[in-house]
Structure formats: C-alpha cells, structure tokens
MARVO-938263 format. One line per 10 residues: number of its first residue (from 1); their letters; for each residue x, y, z of N, C-alpha, C. Coordinates in nm, 3 decimals. Atoms other than C-alpha are relative to their C-alpha. Layout:
residues N
NUM = A = X/Y/Z/X/Y/Z/X/Y/Z  ...
//
This chain:
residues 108
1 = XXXXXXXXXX = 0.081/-0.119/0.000/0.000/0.000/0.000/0.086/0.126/0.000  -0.101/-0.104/-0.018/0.301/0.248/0.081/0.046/0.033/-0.139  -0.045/-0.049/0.149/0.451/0.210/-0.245/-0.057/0.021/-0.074  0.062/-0.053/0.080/0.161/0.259/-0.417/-0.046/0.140/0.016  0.045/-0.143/-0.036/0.078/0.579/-0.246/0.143/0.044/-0.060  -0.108/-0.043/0.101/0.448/0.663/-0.373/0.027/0.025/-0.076  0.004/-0.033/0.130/0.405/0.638/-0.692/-0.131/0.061/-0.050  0.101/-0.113/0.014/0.064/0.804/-0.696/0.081/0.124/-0.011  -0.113/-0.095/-0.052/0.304/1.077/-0.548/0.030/0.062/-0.104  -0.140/-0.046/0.115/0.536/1.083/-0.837/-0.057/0.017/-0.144
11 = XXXXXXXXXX = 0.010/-0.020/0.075/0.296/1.020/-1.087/0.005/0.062/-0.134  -0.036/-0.119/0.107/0.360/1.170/-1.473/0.078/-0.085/-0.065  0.005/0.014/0.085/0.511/1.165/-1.725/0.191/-0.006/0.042  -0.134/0.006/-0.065/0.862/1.208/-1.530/0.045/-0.089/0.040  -0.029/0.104/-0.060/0.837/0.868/-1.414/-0.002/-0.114/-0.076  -0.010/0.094/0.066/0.965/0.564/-1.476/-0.090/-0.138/-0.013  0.158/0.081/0.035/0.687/0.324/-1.612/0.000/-0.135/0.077  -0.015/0.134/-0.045/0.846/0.000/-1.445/-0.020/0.038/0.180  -0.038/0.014/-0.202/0.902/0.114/-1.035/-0.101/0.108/0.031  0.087/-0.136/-0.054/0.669/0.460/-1.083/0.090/0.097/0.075
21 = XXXXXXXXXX = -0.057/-0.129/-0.078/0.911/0.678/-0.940/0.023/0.081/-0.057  -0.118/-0.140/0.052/1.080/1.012/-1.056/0.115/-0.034/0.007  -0.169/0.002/0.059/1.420/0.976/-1.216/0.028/0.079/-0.101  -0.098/-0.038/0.113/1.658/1.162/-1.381/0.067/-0.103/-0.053  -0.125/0.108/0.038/1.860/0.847/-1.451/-0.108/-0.080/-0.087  0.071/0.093/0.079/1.636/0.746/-1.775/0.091/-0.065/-0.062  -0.089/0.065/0.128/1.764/0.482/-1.996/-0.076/0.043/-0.167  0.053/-0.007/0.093/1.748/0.580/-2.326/-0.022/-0.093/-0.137  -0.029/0.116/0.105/1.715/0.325/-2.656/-0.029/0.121/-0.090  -0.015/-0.002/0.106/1.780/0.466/-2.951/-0.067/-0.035/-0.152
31 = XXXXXXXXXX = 0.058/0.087/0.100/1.593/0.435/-3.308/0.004/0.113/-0.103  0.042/-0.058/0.098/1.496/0.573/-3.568/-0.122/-0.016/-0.096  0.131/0.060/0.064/1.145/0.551/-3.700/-0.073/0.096/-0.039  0.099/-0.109/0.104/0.843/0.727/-3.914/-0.128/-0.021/0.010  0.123/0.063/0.035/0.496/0.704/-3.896/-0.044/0.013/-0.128  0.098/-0.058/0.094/0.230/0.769/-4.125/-0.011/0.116/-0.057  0.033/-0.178/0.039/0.201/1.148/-4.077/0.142/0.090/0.002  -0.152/-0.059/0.008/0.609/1.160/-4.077/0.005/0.037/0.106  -0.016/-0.005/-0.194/0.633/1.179/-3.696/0.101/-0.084/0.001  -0.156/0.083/0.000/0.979/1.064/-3.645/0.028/0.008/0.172
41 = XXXXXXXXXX = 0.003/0.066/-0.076/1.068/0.877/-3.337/0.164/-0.047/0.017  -0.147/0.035/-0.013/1.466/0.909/-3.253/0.036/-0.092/0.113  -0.020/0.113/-0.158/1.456/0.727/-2.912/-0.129/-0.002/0.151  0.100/0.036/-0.101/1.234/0.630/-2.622/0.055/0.004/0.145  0.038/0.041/-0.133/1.241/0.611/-2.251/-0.061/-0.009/0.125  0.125/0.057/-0.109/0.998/0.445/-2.049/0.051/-0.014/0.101  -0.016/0.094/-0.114/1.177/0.292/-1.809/0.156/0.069/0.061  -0.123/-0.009/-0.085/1.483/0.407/-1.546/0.094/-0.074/-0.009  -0.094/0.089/-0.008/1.828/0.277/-1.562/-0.030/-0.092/0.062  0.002/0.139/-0.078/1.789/0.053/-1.296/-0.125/-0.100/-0.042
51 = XXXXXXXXXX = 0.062/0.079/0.078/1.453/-0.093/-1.404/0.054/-0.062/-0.138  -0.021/0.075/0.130/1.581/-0.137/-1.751/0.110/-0.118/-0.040  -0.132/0.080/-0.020/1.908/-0.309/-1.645/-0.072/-0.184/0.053  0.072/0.107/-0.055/1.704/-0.586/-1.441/-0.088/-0.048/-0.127  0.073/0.035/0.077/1.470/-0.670/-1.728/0.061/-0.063/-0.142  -0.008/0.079/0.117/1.504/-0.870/-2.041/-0.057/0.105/-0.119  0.052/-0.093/0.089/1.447/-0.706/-2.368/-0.152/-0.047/-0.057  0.116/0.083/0.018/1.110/-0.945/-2.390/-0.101/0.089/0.075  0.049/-0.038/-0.138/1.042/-0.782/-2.034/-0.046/0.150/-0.063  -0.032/-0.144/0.069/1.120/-0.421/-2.166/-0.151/0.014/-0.071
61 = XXXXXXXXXX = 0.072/0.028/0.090/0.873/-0.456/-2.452/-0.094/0.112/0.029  0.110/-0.072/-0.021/0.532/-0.348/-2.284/-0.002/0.143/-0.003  0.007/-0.140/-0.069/0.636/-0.047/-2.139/0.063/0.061/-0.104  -0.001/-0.057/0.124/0.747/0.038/-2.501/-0.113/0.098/-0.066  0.120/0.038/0.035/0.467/-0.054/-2.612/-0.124/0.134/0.018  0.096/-0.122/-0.109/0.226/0.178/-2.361/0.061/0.163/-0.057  -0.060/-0.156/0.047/0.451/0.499/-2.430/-0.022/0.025/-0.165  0.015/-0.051/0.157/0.437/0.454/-2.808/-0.155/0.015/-0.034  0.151/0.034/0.042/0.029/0.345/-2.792/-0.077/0.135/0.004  0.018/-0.169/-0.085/-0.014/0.679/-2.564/-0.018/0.141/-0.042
71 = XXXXXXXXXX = 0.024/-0.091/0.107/0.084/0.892/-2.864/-0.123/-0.031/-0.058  0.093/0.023/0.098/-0.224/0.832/-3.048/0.045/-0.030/-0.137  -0.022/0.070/0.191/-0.084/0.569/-3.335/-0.113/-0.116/0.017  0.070/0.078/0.038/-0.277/0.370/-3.535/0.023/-0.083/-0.072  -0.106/0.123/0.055/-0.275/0.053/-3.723/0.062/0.030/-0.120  -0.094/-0.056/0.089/-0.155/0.293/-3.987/0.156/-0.018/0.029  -0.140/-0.019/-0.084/0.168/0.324/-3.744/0.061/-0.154/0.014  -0.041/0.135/-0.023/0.218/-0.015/-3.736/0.165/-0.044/-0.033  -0.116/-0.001/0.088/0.539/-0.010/-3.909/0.078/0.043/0.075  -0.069/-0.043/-0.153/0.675/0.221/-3.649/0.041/-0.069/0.117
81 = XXXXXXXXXX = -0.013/0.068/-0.110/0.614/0.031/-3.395/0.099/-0.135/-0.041  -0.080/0.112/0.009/0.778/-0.267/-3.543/0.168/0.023/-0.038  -0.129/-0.012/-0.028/1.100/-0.074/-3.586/0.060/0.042/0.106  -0.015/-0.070/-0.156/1.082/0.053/-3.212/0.044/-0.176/0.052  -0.042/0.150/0.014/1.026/-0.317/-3.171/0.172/-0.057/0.037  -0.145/0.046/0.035/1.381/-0.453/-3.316/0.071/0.071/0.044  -0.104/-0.047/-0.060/1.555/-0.177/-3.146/0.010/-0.022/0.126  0.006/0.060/-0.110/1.438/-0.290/-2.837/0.066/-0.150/-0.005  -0.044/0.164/0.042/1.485/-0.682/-2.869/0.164/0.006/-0.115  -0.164/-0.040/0.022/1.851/-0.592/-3.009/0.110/0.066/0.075
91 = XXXXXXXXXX = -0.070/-0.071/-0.096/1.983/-0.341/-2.771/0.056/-0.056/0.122  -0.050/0.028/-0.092/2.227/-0.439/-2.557/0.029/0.048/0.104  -0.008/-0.114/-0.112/2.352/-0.302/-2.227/0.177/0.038/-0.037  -0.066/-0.072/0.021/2.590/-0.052/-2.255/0.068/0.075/0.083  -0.039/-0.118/-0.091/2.788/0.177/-2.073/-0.125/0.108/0.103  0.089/-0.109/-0.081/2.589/0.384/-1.768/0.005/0.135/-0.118  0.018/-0.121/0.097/2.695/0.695/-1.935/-0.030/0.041/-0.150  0.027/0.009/0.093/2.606/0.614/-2.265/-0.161/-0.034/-0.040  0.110/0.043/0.001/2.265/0.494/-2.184/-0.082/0.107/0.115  0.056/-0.104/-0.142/2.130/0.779/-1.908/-0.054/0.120/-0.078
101 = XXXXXXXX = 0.066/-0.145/0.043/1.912/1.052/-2.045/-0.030/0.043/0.176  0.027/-0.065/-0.111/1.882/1.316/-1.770/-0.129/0.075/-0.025  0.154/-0.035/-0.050/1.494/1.355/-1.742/-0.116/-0.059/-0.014  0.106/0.053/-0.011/1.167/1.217/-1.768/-0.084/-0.141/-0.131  0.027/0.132/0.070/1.005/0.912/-1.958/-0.059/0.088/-0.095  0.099/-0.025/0.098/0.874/1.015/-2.316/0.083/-0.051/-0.137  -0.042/0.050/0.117/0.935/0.961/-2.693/0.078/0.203/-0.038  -0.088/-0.093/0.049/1.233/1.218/-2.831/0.011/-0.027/-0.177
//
C-alpha cells in the first residue's frame, strides 16, 4: 500500500513506467522511425536505468509498447512500432553513461 501511495506521489510523465518513481537516470534506446504522418521517433524512454538493467528485452517490450500506444498511433503506425520493436529486442547493455538521459520518460 506504501509504495503505491508513492508512486501516486510521483505520478507523470517524469516517471519511470516500471518502479513509478521520478528519475533523472532514464535509460534511453535509440531508433529511428516514421509514422504515417512523418512523426519521427529518434529514441524512447519508459523505463529508469535501474529498471531497464534488471529486465530482459522481452520484459522491456510493454512499457514500449504503452509509451508509443499513448501517442495516439494507429494501425496505420504499425510499421513504427515494429521498428521501435527490433531496437528494443537488439539493444544491448551498454555503458551507464552512454545509456542515461537526464529527465523524464517520453518519446524524443
């Protein structure tokens, strides 16, 4: 019950989608993608270093998933999503400092 009042707390768009907290220490992934209406999609992050380190890139996935759905795409976007996809389920772990965006969970 505590930690859920916690992340009520922190709620937004600042937080990381896996633990709900506020972090500066996002992980970022990397991509490069296009929709439909040419909405380009350089990198993502949902999820906090430390969540993203613990997780599998299988694991990862959803909370892709949710942040990209969130934008309002459609099954036009589909395509998008499946190159967000492969950059996920490819991405390895990397250097802290190479992987740390300093601020809040969204699509860049």
């Amino acid at each position: 019950m505590k930690d859920e009042a916690v992340r009520d707390a922190y709620a937004g768009s600042r937080c990381c989608s896996g633990c709900g907290m506020f972090s500066y220490r996002m992980h970022l992934t990397s991509m490069s993608a296009d929709d439909s209406e040419g909405r380009r999609i350089s990198g993502m992050y949902p999820l906090c270093q430390p969540c993203w380190a613990r997780m599998t890139p299988r694991e990862r996935l959803p909370y892709y998933w949710d942040l990209w759905a969130a934008a309002d795409r459609g099954p036009q976007d589909l395509g998008q999503w499946f190159e967000i996809e492969a950059a996920v389920l490819d991405e390895l772990p990397r250097a802290a400092e190479d992987s740390i965006l300093w601020g809040g969970g969204g699509l860049v």
